[in-house]
C-alpha positions in Angstrom: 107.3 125.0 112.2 106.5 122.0 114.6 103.2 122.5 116.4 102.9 122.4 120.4 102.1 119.5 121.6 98.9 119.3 123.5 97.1 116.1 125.1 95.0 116.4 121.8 97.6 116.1 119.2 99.4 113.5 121.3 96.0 111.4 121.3 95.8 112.3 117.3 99.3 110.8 116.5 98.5 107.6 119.3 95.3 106.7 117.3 97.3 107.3 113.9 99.9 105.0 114.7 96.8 102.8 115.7 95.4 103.1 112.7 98.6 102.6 110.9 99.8 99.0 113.0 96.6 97.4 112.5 96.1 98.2 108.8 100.1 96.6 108.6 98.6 93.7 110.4 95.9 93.3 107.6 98.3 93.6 104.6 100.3 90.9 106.5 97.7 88.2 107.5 96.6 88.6 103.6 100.0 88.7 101.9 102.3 86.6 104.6 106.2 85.8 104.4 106.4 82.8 102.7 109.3 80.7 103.0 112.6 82.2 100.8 110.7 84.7 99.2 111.0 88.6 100.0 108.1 89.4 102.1 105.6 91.3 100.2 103.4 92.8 102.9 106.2 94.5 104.8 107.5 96.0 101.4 104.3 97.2 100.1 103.8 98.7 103.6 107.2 100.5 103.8 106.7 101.8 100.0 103.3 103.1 100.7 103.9 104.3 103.6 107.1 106.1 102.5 104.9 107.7 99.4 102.4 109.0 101.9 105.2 110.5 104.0 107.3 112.3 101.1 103.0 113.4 100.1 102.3 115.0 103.4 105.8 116.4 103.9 105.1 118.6 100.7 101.9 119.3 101.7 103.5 120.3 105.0 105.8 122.7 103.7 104.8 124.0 100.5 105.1 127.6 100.5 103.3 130.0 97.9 105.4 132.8 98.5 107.2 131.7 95.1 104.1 131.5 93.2 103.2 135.0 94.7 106.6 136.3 93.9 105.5 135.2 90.6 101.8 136.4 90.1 101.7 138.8 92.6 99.4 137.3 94.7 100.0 137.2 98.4 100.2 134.8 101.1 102.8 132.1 101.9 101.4 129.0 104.5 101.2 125.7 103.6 98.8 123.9 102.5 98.5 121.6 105.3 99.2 122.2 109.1 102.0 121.2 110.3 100.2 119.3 113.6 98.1 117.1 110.5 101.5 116.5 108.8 102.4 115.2 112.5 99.8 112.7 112.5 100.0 111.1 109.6 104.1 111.1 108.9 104.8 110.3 112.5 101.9 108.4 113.8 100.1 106.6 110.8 103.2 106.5 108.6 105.1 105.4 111.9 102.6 102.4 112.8 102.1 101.4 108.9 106.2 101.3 108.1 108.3 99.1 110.1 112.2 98.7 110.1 112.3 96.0 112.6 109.9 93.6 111.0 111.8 94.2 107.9 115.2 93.5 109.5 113.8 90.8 111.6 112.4 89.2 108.2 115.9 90.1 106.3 118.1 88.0 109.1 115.4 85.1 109.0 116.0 84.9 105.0 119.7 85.3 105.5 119.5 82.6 108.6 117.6 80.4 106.5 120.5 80.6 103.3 117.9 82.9 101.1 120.8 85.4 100.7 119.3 86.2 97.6 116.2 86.9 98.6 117.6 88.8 101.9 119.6 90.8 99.5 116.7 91.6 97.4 114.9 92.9 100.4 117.1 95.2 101.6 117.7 96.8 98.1 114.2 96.6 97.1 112.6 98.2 100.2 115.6 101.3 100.7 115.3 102.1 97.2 111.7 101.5 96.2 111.3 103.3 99.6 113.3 106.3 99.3 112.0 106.3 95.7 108.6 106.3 96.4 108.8 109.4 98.9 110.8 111.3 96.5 108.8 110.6 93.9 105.3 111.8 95.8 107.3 114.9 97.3 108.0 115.8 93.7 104.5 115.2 92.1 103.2 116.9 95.2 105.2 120.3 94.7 104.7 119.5 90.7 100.8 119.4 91.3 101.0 122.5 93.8 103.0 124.9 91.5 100.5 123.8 88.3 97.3 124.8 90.3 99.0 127.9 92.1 99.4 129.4 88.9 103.2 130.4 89.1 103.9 129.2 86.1 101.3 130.6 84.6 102.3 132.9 81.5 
């Protein structure tokens, strides 16, 4: 379900995405671009920030009602709220990744005759990207169904 917004939650997802741009800026002022290289910062950025997303989007809409289908326990919200979920996918997750700094930096590989490197890039961060939110989403719901006991026999 997505939340209402109020003033609140819109300040919560504004300091989030705060939050999220300026600790971008760190990773890149310690790990810059460097010439025909792929640029490290911006893919550890879009990787971690991808993992945290496919995290809190499990987290967001895990449902026990399987597990109390199973055990015949009862109850079926998430585990998070759906306004934190907002938060951190859509404001911290939204200021840590960035597509445009990562296409800027892919053309100005590809400008510069690093079409290796520009290649790399793009591969490295859709895939290592996707991978890494799948990946969390999975462990997430993995973690989830071990401690809600539905497996339980």
């Amino acid at each position: 379900m997505t939340p209402t917004l109020t003033i609140g939650l819109a300040l919560a997802i504004a300091v989030g995405g705060a939050c999220g741009a300026l600790l971008r800026y760190g990773a890149q002022l310690l790990w810059p671009a460097r010439g025909a290289s792929i640029p490290p910062a911006v893919l550890l950025v879009n990787v971690v920030g991808s993992a945290i997303g496919g995290t809190f989007l499990a987290l967001s809409t895990w449902s026990n009602a399987a597990s109390a289908t199973l055990t015949s326990g009862a109850g079926s919200s998430p585990v998070i709220d759906s306004g934190l979920a907002l938060v951190v996918i859509t404001g911290f997750c939204g200021g840590l990744t960035t597509f445009s700094t990562f296409s800027v930096e892919t053309v100005e590989l590809a400008t510069s005759g690093a079409w290796r490197a520009a290649s790399g890039n793009v591969v490295l961060t859709v895939v290592l990207g996707i991978g890494a939110a799948g990946l969390a989403s999975v462990l997430t719901n993995g973690v989830l169904i071990a401690t809600s006991g539905a497996f339980v026999g």
